[in-house]
C-alpha positions in Angstrom: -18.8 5.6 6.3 -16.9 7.1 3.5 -18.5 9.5 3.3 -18.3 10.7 7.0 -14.4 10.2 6.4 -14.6 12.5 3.9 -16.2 15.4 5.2 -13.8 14.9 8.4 -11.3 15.4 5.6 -12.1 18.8 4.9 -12.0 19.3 8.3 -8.3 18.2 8.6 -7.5 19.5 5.4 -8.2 23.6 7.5 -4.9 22.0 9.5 -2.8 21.6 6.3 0.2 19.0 7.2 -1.1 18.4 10.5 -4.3 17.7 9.7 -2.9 14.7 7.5 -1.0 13.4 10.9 -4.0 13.5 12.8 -6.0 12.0 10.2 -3.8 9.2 10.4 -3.5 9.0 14.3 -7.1 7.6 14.1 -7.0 4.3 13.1 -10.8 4.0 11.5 -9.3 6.8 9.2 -7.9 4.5 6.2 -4.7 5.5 4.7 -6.0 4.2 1.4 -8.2 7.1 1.5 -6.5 9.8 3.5 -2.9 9.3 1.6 -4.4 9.5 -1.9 -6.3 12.5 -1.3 -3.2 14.5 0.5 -2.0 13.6 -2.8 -5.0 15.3 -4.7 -4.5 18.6 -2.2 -0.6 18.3 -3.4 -2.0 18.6 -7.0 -4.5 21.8 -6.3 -1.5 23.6 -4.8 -2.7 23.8 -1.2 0.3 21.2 -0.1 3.8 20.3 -0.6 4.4 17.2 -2.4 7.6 16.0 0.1 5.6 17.7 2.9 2.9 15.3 2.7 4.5 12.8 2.3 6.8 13.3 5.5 3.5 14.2 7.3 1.8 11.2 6.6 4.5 9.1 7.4 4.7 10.7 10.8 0.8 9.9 11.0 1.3 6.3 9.7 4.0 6.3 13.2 1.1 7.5 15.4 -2.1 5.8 14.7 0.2 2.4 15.1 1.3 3.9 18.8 -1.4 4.2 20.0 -2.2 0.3 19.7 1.0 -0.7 20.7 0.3 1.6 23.5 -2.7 -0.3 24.2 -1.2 -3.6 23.7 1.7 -2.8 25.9 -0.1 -0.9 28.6 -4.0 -2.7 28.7 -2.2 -6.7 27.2 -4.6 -8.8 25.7 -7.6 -7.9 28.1 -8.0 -4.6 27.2 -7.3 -5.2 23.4 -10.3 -7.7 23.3 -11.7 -4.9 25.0 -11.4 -2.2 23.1 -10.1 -3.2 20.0 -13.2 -3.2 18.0 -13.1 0.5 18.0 -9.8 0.4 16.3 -11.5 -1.8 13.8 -9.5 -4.8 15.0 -10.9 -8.4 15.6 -9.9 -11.0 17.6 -9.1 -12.8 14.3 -6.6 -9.9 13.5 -4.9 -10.1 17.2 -4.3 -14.0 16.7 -3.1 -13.1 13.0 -0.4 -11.3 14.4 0.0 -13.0 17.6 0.9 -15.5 15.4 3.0 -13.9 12.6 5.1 -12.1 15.9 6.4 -15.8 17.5 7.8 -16.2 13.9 9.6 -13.3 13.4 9.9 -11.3 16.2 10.9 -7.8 16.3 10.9 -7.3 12.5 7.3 -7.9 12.3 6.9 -4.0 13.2 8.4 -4.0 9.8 7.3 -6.6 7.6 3.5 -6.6 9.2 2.7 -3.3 7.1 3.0 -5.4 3.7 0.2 -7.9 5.0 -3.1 -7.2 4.5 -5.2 -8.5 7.7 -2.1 -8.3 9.7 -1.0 -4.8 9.3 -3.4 -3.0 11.2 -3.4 -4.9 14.3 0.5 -5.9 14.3 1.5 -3.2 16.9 -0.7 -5.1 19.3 1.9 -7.8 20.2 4.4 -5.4 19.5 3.6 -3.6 22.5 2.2 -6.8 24.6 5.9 -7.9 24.1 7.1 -4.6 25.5 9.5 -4.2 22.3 11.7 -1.4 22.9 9.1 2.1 21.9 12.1 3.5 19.9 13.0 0.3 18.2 9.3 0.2 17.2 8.9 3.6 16.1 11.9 3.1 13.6 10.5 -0.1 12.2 6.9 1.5 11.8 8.5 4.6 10.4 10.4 2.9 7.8 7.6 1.0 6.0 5.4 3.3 6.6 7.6 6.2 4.3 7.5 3.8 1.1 3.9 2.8 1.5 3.0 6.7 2.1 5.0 8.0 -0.9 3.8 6.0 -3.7 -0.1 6.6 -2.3 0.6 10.4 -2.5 2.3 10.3 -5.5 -0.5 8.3 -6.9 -2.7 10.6 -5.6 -0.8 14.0 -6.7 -0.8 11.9 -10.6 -3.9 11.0 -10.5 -5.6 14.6 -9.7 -9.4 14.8 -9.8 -9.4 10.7 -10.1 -7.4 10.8 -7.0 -10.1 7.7 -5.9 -8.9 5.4 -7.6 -5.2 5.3 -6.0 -6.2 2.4 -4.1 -7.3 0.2 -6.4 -4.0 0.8 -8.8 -1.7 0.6 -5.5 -3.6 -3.0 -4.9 -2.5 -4.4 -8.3 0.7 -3.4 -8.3 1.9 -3.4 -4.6 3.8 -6.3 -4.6 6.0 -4.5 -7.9 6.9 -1.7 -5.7 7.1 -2.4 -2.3 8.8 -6.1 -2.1 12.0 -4.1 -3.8 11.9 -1.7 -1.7 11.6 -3.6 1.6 14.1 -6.0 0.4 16.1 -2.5 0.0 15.8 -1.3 3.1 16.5 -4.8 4.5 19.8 -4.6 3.0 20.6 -1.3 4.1 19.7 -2.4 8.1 22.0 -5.1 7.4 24.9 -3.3 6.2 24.7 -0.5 8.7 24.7 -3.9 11.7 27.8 -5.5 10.0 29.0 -2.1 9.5 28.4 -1.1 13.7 30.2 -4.6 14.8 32.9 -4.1 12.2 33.6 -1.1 13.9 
């Protein structure tokens, strides 16, 4: 499978930034492995670094829409349905059927942190009917930190671009529990800041 990815890389590496968005807009098409290599093209010259970067955050925005979309427009159904050829399980849709009673809106937020929750979180997002823009900000705002450091891995790393994934595993909790909590803190602020006013 892997390797299939990988020759549809080269494919969507002909499309330079865009190619990286589309890439993304599939959801079969792991990040792990797209993000990191985007990164590798950064290092041979052919990309931007902060181009990829914003291009693959835009991706990461997409490839969630379009289950949200089918969580909002097909409900539960349809996503047991067709699901599987997003590469999510039933077991994934009560994961975050589950983690979305708890904490609501935010999980378009916090879900991208969880492993076996992030892919199919946009599910109940959309089954919910959570406001599109609302959810588009949430998605876009994890997704920018979890994009930048696998690019930048992959842009350091160069030829051994591969291995992004496993160092982003080990230390993922290091760098992206500050920065959520960041971010977190900056929402809040701007609220206080709106009501204040």
């Amino acid at each position: 499978m892997e390797t299939i990815i990988l020759q549809l890389m080269e494919v969507f590496k002909g499309l330079s930034y865009f190619g990286i968005m589309l890439a993304l807009t599939f959801e079969f098409m792991p990040a792990e492995l797209v993000l990191p290599l985007a990164g590798y093209w950064v290092y041979e010259g052919d990309l931007i670094l902060y181009g990829a970067i914003l291009a693959g955050s835009i991706g990461g925005v997409l490839g969630p829409l379009t289950l949200y979309a089918l969580g909002r427009y097909g409900g539960r159904p349809m996503v047991l349905k067709y699901g599987k050829y997003f590469l999510v399980t039933e077991e994934h849709i009560n994961k975050s059927d589950r983690f979305f009673e708890k904490y609501g809106g935010g999980v378009a937020f916090f879900g991208r942190f969880l492993p076996g929750v992030r892919t199919a979180v946009s599910i109940p997002c959309g089954m919910a009917k959570m406001n599109v823009w609302k959810f588009i900000f949430f998605t876009y705002i994890a997704m920018l930190p979890i994009t930048t450091v696998y690019v930048y891995l992959g842009f350091k790393l160069g030829p051994q671009w591969t291995q992004a994934g496993e160092i982003f595993s080990q230390y993922a909790n290091l760098l992206l529990v500050p920065i959520a909590a960041i971010i977190v803190l900056m929402i809040v602020k701007r609220r206080k800041r709106v009501k204040s006013i």
